[in-house]
C-alpha positions in Angstrom: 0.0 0.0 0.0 1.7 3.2 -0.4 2.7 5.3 1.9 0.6 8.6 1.6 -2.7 6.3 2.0 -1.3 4.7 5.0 -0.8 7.9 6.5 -4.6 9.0 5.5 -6.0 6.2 7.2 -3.7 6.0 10.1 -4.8 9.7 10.6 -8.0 8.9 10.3 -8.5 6.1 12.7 -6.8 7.9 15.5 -8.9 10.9 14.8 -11.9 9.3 15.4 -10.4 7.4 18.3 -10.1 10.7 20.0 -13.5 12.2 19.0 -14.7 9.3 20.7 -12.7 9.9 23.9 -13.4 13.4 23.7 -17.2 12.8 23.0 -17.1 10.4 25.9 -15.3 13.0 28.3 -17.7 15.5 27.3 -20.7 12.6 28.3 -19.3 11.3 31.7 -18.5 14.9 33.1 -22.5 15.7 31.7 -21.2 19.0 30.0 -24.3 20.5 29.2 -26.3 17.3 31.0 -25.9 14.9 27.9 -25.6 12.3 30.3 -29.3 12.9 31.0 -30.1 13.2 27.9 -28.5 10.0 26.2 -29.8 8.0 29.8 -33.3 8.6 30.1 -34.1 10.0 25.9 -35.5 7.3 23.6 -32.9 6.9 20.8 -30.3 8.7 23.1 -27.4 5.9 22.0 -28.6 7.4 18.6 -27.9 10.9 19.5 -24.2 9.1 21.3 -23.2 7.7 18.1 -23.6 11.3 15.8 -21.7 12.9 18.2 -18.9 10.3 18.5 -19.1 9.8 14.7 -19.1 14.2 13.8 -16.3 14.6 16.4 -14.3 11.8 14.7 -14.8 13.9 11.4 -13.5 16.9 12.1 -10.6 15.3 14.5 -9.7 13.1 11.5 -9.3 16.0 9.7 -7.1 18.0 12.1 -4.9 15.0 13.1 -4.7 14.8 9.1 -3.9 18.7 8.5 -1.4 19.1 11.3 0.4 15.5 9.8 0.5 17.1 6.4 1.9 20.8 7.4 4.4 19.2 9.5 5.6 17.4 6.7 6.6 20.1 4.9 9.6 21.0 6.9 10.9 17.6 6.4 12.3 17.8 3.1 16.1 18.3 2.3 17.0 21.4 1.6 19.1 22.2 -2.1 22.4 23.7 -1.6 21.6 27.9 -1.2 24.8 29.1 -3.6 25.3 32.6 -4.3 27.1 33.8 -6.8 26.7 33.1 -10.8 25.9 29.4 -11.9 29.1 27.5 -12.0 29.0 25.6 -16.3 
């Protein structure tokens, strides 16, 4: 598999494994009393699951971003000559 795909999906996995710890965090501290809500509201899991599955989106997408930007200082450099072009 090459190498740019393994990276996209390696990215993508541990995005969504953190918006699922963070939508979890969010659920056991009852920001906002989602506990409540998911307990004791038919089709609550439902409601878990979207905001498990739209935090893993948009932390896939960071996790993805900052991989790709921080790539971009790993090239090699090309030799910085001055002067005129040696034939």
């Amino acid at each position: 598999m090459p190498h740019h795909i393994r990276l996209y999906i390696r990215d993508c996995l541990l995005g969504f494994a953190l918006g699922t710890i963070f939508s979890s965090v969010l659920v056991v501290f009852n920001v906002a009393n989602l506990q409540h809500l998911i307990d004791n509201v038919q089709g609550g899991w439902l409601a878990f699951f979207l905001l498990c599955f739209f935090h893993g989106i948009v932390f896939s997408g960071v996790q993805f971003a900052i991989t790709v930007m921080r790539m971009a200082g790993t090239e090699p450099e090309e030799d910085d000559v001055t002067g005129p072009p040696q034939p």
